[in-house]
N, C-alpha and C positions, 0 to 999 in steps of 0.2 A: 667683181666687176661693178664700172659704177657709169650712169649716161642721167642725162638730162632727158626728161620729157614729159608729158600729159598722159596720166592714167585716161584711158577711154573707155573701159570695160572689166569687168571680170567673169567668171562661168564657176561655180561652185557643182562638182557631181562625185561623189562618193569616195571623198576625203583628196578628189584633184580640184585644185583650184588654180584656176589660168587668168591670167592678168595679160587687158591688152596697154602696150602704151606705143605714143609714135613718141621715138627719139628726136630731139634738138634739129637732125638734120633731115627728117621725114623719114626715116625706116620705121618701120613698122615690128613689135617685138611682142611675143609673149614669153611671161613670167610663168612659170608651170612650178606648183608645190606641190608635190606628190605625196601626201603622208602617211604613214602607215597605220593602219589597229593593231598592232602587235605589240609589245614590250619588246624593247628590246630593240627592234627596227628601226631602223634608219631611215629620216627623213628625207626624200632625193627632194632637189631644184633643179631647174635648168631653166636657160634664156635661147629663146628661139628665132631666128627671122623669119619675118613672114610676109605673103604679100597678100594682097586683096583677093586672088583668087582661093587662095587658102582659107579667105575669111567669108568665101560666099558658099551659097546653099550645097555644094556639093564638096567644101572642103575640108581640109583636116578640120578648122576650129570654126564649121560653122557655123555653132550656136554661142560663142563664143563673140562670133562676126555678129550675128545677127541681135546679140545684148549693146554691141558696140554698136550697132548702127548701120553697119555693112551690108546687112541682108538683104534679099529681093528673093520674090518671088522666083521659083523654078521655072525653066523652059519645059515647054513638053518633052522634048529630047534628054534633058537632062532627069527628068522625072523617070522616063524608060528607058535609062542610059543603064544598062547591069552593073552592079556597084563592087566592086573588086573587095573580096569578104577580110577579113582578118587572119583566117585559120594560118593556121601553119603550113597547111596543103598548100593554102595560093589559089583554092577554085572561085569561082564565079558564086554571087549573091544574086539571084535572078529574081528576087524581090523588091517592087519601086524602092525607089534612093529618095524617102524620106529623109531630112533633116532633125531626126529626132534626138 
């Protein structure tokens, strides 16, 4: 795939590296290299759309947003908002939704 646009950011964390750019027509897209430490493994990419809420403090690429520029400070609501966990289960993270 191939688009015209302005790098605006990257986020480098334990071999993922996310690249933000706004395309020619204002979409907003991260570059995601996922690399592996293995031999052997296989290197995944993907190209993602995304929108500004995704790039803020409570979203998927908010550190991501917030190297880009996107950031802002957290609401208080959203600081004590219970942060939906990763597990597999699907339970409740009932610890603040830092941005870290």
């Amino acid at each position: 795939m191939e688009f015209e646009g302005e790098e605006l950011g990257s986020n480098n964390s334990r071999g993922v590296v996310e690249t933000l750019y706004r395309a020619e027509d204002g979409r907003l897209l991260v570059h995601i290299k996922d690399g592996s430490h293995w031999q052997g493994e296989l290197t995944r990419f993907s190209l993602r759309k995304v929108t500004k809420a995704d790039l803020g403090p409570t979203g998927q690429f908010a550190r991501l947003g917030e190297k880009a520029g996107f950031g802002r400070p957290m609401t208080l609501d959203e600081a004590l908002a219970p942060k939906r966990s990763s597990s597999k289960s699907g339970g409740w993270d009932w610890r603040l939704s830092w941005p870290f």
